[in-house]
C-alpha positions in Angstrom: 152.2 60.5 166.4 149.1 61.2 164.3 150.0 62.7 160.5 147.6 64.0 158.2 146.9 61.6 155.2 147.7 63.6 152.6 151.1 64.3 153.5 153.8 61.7 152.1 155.4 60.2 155.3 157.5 57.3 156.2 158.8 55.7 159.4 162.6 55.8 159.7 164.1 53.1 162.2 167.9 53.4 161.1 168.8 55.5 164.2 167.3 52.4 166.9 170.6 51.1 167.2 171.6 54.5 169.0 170.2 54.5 172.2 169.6 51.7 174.9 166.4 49.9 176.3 164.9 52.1 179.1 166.8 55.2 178.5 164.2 56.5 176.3 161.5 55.8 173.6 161.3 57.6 170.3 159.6 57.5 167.2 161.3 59.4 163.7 158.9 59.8 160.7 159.9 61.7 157.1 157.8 64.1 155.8 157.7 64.7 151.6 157.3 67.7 150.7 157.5 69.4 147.2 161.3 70.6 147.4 162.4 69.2 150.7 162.3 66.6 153.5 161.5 67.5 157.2 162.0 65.2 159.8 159.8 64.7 163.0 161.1 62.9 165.8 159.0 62.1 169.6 160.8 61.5 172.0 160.1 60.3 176.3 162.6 59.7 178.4 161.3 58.3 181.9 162.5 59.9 185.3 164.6 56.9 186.4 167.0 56.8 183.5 170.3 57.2 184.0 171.0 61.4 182.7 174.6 60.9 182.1 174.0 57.7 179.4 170.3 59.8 178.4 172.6 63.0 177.3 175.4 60.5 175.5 172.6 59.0 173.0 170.8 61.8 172.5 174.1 63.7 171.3 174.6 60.5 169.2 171.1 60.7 167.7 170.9 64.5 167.2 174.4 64.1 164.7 173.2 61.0 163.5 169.7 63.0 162.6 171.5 66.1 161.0 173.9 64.1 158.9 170.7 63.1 156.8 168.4 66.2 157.3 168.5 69.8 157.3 165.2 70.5 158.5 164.1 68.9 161.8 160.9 69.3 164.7 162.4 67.4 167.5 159.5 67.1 170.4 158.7 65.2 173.3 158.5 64.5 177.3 161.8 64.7 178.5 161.3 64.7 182.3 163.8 67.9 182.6 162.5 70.6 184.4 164.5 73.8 182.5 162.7 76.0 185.1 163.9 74.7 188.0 167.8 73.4 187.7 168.4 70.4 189.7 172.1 70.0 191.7 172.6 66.8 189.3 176.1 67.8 187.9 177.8 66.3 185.1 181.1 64.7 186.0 183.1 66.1 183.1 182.5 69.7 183.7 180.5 70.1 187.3 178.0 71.4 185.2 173.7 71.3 185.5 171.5 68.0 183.7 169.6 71.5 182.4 172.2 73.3 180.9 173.8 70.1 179.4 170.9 68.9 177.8 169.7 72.3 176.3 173.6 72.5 175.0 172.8 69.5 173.3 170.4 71.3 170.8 171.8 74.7 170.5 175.0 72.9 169.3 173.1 71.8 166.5 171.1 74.8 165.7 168.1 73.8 167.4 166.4 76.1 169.8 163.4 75.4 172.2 160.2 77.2 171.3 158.7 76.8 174.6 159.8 78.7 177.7 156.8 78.8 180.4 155.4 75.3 182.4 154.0 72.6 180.3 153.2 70.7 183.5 151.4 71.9 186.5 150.5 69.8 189.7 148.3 71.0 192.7 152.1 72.5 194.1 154.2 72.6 191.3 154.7 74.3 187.7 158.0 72.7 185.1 159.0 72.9 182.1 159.5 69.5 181.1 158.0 69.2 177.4 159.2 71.0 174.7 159.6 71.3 171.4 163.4 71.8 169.5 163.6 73.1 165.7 166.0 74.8 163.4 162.6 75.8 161.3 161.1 79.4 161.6 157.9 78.5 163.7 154.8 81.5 162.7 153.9 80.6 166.0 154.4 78.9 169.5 151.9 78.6 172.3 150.9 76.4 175.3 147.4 75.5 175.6 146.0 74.3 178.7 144.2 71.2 178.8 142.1 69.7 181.5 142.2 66.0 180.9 146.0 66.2 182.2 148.7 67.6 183.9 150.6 68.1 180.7 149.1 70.7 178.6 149.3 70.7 174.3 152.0 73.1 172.6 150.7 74.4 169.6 152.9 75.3 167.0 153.0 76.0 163.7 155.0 75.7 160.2 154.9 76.3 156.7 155.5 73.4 154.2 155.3 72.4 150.9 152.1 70.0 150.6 152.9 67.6 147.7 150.4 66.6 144.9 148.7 63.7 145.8 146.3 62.8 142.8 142.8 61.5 144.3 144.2 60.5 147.5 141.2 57.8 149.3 139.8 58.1 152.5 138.0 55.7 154.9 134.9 57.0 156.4 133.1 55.6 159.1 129.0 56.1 159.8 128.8 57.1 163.6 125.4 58.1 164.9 123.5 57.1 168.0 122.0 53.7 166.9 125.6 52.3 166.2 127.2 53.7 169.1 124.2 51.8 171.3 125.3 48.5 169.3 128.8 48.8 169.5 128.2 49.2 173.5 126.2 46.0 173.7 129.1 44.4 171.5 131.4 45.3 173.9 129.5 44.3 177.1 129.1 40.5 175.5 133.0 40.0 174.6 135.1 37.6 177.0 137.0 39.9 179.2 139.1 36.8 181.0 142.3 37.2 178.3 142.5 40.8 179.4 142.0 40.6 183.3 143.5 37.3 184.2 146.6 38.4 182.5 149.7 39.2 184.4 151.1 41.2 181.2 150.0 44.4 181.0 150.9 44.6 177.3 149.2 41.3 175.8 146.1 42.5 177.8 145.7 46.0 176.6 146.1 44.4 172.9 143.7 41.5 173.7 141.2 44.5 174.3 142.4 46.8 171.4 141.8 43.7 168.8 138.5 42.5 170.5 137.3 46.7 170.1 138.4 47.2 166.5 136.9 43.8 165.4 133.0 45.2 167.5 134.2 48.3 165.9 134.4 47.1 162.2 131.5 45.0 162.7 129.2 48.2 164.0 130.8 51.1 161.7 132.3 49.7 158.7 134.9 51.5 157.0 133.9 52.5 153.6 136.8 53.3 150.8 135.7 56.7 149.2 137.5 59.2 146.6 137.8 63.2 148.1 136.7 65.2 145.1 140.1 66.9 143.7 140.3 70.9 144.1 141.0 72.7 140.6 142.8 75.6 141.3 141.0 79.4 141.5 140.6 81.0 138.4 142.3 84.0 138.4 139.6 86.2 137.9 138.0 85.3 141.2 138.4 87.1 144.4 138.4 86.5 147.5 135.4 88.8 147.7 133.9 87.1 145.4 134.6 83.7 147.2 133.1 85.3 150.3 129.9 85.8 148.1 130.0 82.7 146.7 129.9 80.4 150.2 126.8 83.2 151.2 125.0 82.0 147.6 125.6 78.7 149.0 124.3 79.3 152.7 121.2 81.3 150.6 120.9 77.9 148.8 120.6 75.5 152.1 118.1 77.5 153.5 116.2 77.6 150.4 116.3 73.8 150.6 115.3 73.4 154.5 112.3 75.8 153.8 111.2 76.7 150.6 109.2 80.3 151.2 108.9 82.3 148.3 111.2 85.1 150.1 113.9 82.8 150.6 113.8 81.6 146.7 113.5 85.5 146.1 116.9 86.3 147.9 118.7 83.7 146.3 117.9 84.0 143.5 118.3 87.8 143.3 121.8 86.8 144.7 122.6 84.9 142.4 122.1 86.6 139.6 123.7 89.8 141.2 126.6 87.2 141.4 126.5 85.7 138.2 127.0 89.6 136.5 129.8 90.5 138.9 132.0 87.4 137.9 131.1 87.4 134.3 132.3 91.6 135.1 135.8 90.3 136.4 136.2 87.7 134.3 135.6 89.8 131.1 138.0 92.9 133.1 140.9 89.8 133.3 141.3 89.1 130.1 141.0 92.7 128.7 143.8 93.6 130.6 145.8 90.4 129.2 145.2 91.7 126.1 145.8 94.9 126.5 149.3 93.5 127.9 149.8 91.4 124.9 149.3 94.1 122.3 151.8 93.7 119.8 152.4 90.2 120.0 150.5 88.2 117.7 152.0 85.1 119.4 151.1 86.0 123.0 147.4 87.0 121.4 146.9 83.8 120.8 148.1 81.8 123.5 145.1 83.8 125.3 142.5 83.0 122.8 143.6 79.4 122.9 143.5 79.5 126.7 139.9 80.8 126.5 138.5 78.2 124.4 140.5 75.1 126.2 142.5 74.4 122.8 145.7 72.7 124.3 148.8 71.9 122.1 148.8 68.1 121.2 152.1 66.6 120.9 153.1 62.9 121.3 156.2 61.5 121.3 156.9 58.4 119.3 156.4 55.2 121.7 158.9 52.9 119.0 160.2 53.3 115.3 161.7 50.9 113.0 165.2 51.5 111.7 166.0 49.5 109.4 166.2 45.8 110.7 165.6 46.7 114.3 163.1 48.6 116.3 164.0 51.3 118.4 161.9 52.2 121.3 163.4 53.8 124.4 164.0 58.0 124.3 167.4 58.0 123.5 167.8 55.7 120.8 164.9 57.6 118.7 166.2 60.8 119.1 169.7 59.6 117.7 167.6 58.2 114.9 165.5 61.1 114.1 168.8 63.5 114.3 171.3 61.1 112.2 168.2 61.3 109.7 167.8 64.6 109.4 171.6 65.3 110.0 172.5 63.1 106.5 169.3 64.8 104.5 172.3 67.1 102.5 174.8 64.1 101.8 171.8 61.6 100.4 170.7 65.0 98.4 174.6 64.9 96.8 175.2 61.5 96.0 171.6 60.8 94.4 172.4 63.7 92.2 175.6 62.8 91.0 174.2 59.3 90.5 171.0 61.0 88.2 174.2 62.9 86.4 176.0 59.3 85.8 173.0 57.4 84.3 172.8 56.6 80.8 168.5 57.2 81.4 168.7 60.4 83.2 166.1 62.9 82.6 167.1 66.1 80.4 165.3 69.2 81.6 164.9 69.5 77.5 162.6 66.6 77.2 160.2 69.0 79.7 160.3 71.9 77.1 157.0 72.1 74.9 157.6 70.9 71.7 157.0 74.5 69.6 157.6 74.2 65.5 159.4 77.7 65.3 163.3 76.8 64.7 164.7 80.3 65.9 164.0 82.5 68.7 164.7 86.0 68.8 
């Protein structure tokens, strides 16, 4: 199974226990998104297995599966030809491999999103990959591919992508010259270990090793940042996208031949560009404040937005309190509010102790002292 980087995923191998050795091979992997989980599971069952014990784990793993997720892509080779229904019947109720295993799914929800041959021979057409989901699929098709006798189904489904911040990427320099090296690399290595042994697994990853260490040696992988992508400005269309990525093909041609009628075009372009943005740009916020009119508050949220001023608030990492220092979240907000909660009572009781001293201040000794005795 080949995921995208920059989706969150993670194997899941609590649900091996379920099934037996040789019945079938599977592989489950949990994809993050922002507000949910989705589950992917591939699955091959080989034509030999036994059906009856095939249909009893997969029933076990399909509960096992929803009991922990609510949205699931459950795809695979299952060697069950649903165009063609065999006489296998099921002891329990006489009834066809096909329908038993299709009942499987539909118990839980899951339909099949493929309904013509996935396999063709020189003779025959069947049925016997397919893809089971409880997600709504935007679409569904069978593509045919030359390279085998299984073709690719194509589907598609939307999804949250999460935020990943800067994510790296390993890139690779492949041109001619290395591909001729990693060629002769390959032609020199001892190929004894992979065709004197009896095992057909140690040998294939005898040869896998020896080509991903000719491989690293050729085409090194390099460790590199992808550039983040700020969000559209609201102001831009997708018009003016459409004109932006023509500036840019007007700019690379500029480069690869720098006539004076190609700098002419874009730079007539450009500028033609340059007065329709600043156009929408100044027609966005006129209408914000137009919408705003009347609220002093909202005013100014737009003014701050257009010159980048941001509200700058910290909260306190630690404070002292008395004796002790306070530093995690809850213990300063208790301080803070105890504080300002007592503010009245402190008020009281240092007044009442100003009233009780002998040396408290008389609001007469603030009087000017005037030399008239009598006011009228």
């Amino acid at each position: 199974m080949f995921v995208k980087q920059e989706l969150a995923t993670k194997i899941i191998t609590d649900f091996d226990n379920l099934y037996e050795e040789m019945l079938f091979e599977f592989i489950l992997v949990e994809i993050e998104t922002k507000s949910e989980t989705l589950l992917c599971c591939v699955l091959y069952r080989p034509p030999c297995g036994s059906p009856a014990k095939f249909l009893e784990s997969l029933d076990k793993l399909l509960s096992s599966m929803l009991s922990r997720y609510k949205k699931i892509l459950f795809m695979g080779d299952f060697n069950i030809d649903l165009l063609a229904p065999s006489k296998l019947k099921q002891a329990q109720n006489n009834s066809s491999l096909e329908n038993e295993f299709i009942s499987s799914f539909l118990s839980t929800g899951m339909l099949p999103a493929c309904r013509i041959p996935t396999c063709v021979k020189d003779t025959t057409a069947s049925l016997i990959d397919n893809l089971f989901t409880n997600l709504d699929l935007k679409t569904c098709d069978v593509i045919i591919y030359d390279d085998s006798d299984h073709f690719v189904i194509l589907s598609e489904v939307t999804l949250d992508k999460p935020k990943v911040e800067h994510p790296e990427r390993k890139t690779r320099k492949l041109d001619a010259e290395s591909i001729e090296s990693l060629r002769n690399q390959l032609n020199n290595i001892n190929r004894s270990p992979c065709l004197d042994n009896q095992d057909v697994d140690q040998a294939t990853n005898y040869f896998i090793q020896e080509f991903e260490k000719a491989f690293d040696r050729v085409c090194p992988a390099k460790t590199s940042k992808s550039r983040r992508q700020e969000p559209r400005k609201p102001w831009i269309s997708k018009g003016i996208v459409r004109s932006i990525k023509i500036k840019n093909q007007l700019y690379k041609i500029r480069i690869e031949n720098p006539s004076e009628d190609n700098k002419e075009k874009f730079r007539l372009y450009k500028n033609n560009l340059t007065k329709v943005i600043r156009a929408a740009k100044a027609s966005h916020y006129t209408k914000l404040f137009a919408e705003a009119s009347g609220s002093p508050k909202k005013s100014w949220e737009i003014i701050h937005g257009i010159i980048g001023k941001k509200k700058m608030s910290k909260f306190p990492e630690s404070i002292n309190h008395g004796p002790e220092l306070v530093s995690d979240s809850p213990g300063i907000a208790n301080v803070f509010n105890k504080h300002f909660a007592n503010v009245g009572i402190r008020t009281v009781k240092e007044s009442v102790a100003a009233n009780n001293s002998e040396q408290r201040n008389k609001f007469e000794d603030y009087l000017p002292r005037l030399f008239c005795l009598r006011y009228f």
